[in-house]
N, C-alpha and C positions, 0 to 999 in steps of 0.2 A: 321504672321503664326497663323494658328487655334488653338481652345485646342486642339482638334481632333489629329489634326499634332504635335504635340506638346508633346502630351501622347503614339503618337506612336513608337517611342523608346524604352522607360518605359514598354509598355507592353508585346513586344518582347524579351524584357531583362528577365522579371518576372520569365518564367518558367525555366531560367536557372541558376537564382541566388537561387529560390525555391529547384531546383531538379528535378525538372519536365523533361524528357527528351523528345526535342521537335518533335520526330518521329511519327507517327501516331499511335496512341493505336489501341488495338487488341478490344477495347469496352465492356472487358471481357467477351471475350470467352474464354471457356478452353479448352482444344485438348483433344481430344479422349484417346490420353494414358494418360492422369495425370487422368481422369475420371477411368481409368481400376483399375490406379495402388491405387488411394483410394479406391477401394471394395476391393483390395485384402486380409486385412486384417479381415473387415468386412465378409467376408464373408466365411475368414479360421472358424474364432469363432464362425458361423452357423453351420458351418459342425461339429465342435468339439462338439458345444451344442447339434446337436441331437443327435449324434452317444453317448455321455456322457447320453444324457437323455431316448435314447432308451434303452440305455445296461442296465437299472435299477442301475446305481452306483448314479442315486440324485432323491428321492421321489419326486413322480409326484404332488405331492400337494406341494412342494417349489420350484420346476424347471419343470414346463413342457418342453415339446419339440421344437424349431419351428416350424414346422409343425404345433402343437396344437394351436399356437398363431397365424399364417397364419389364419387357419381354424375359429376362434373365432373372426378375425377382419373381415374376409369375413361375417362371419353369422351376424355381426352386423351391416355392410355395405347392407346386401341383407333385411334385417329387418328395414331398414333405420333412424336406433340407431345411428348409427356412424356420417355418416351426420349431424346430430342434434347437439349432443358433440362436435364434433370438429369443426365446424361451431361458437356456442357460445362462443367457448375457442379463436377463433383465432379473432372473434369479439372484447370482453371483450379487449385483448391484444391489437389489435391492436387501439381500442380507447383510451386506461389507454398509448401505448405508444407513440400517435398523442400528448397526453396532457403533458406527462411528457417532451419528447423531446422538446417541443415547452418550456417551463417556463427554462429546462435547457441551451437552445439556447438564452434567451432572458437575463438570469441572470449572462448564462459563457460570453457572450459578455458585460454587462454591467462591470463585476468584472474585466474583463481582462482588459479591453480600461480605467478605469475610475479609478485611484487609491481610491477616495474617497469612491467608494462604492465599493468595496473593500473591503478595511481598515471597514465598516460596515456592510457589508454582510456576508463575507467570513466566519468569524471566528463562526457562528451562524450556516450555511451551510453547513461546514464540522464538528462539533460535531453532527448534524442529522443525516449525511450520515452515524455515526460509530454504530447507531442504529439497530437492528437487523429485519430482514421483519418479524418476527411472532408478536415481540414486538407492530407494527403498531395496529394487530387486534384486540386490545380493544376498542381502541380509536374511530377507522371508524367506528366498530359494534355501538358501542357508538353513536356518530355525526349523521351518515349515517344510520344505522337499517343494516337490511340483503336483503335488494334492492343492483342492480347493482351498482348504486354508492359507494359502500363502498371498492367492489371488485376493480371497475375502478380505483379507488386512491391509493389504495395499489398496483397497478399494474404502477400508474405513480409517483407514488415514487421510484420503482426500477428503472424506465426508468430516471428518473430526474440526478441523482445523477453521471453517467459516461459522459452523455453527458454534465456537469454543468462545471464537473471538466475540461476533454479533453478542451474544447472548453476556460476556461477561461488561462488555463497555457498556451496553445496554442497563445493566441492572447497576453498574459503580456511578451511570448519570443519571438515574431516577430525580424527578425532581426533589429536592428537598420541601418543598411545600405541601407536594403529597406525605412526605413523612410525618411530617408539623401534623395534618389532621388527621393521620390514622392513630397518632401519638394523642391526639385530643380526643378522640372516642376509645382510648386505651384498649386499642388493640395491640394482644400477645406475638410474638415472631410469626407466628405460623399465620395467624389471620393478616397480620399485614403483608405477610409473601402473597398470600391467595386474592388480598381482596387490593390492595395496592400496587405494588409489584409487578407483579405477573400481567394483570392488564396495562399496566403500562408497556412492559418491556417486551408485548408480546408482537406489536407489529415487525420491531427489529430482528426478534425471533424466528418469527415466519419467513423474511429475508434472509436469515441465517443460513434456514434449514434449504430454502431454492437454491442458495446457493452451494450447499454443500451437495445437493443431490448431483447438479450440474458437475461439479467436481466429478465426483461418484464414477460419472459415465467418463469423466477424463481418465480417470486413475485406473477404468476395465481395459481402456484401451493397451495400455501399459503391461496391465496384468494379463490380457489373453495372449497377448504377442509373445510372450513369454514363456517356453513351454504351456500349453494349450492343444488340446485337440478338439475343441468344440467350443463355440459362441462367435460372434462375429468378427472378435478382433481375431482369432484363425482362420475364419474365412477369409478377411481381406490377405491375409500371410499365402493363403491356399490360393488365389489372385495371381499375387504376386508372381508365387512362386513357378506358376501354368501359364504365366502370359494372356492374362484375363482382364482386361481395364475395365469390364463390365462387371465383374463380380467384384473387384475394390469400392468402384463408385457405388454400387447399390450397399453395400456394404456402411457406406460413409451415408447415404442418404438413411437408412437404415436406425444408424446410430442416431441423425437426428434426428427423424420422427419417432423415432423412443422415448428421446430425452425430452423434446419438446411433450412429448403429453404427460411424462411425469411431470415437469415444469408447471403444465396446465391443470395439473389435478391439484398439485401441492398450492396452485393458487387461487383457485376455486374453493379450495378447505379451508385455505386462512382466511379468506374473504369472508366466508361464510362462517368463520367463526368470530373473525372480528364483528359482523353482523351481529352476532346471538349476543356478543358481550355488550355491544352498544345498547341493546334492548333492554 
């Protein structure tokens, strides 16, 4: 009999010792009503904010209106501001969180699988994580100057530290019963990382990595406020700084219809990949 044949048992078993239910996934898609029924609340709290902010019950210089903030992302859009900002901001992010994901993927796997480094790593790893993001920016300023790199690193330190952890608890609680059969169809390390492993440990993974992105957009805000001349977290500073309530808030709304669609892509991917492995 082949390995081939041999592993194929094993791997038909997987998704259902996992959890994985082996029907065909939807690929995440979401349906039209669960789409309705999250604006609905969103978008009671627009109606409440203007009708609040038209009636003069909140000074227009601490709460504009929406409408005002529509109006003011439009003008900055049509002035081709907007594009620039949020362009650099989703840049900066998504490179600070290519770099942190990656050393956290490389580290939670080594800590998990390998007691020894572990037992060396870990305990060094997680007194940094308790450190605060504004705490980093001496240091970087310092190292790095006020070049992109200082920004980048601060932004892949936030990204580092959820996908370091998820991924290492994840793979030190693997079931031991999946161990038992990859060990009874004697599979090599490498095949039992790929074909045991990894599918198990991957849902908590995929959690990891939303959560780290989420970070990510925490840690720009830090990092643009910070010598910065360009990306959102300077515009809301440039705000500030002119007496603009309306270019902070669009600014912040800004930040979360960024992060919410990375949010929603990185979950639509895993979805969709936990699909194909269920298959």
């Amino acid at each position: 009999m082949s390995t081939a044949e041999q592993n194929r048992p094993l791997i038909s078993c997987l998704p259902t010792l996992i959890g994985i239910p082996a029907s065909p996934s939807t690929g995440g898609r979401i349906s039209f009503s669960d789409c309705f029924l999250g604006w609905i609340i969103p978008a009671a709290l627009l109606v409440i904010w203007e009708i609040v902010a038209r009636a003069g019950y909140v000074p227009a210089n601490w709460l504009p209106a929406p409408t005002v903030v529509a109006r003011t992302i439009y003008d900055l859009g049509v002035a081709g501001d907007l594009w620039k900002h949020v362009g650099v901001t989703v840049a900066r992010v998504a490179v600070g969180f290519l770099l942190g994901a990656s050393a956290g993927t490389f580290l939670g796997s080594l800590t998990g699988y390998l007691p020894l480094a572990r037992k060396l790593l870990d305990p060094m790893l997680q007194s940094l994580r308790s450190i605060p993001s504004i705490a980093w920016v001496p240091l970087f300023l310092l190292w790095l100057g006020v070049q992109e790199s200082s920004k980048v690193a601060l932004i892949s330190v936030g990204a580092f530290f959820p996908v370091y952890l998820n991924l290492s608890v994840a793979v030190r609680h693997v079931d031991s019963k999946l161990i038992e059969i990859g060990r009874l169809y004697r599979l090599h390390s490498f095949a039992m990382i790929r074909k045991v492993i990894l599918p198990t440990v991957l849902p908590e993974y995929i959690v990891g990595l939303r959560s780290g992105l989420g970070l990510a957009w925490m840690f720009v805000v830090a990092a643009e406020l910070l010598g910065s001349s360009r990306g959102l977290g300077y515009l809301m500073v440039d705000g500030q700084m002119t007496g603009r309530p309306a270019i902070i808030i669009a600014s912040l709304i800004l930040f979360a219809l960024c992060g919410k669609a990375g949010d929603w892509m990185m979950s639509a991917a895993g979805a969709r990949l936990l699909g194909h492995r269920a298959r």
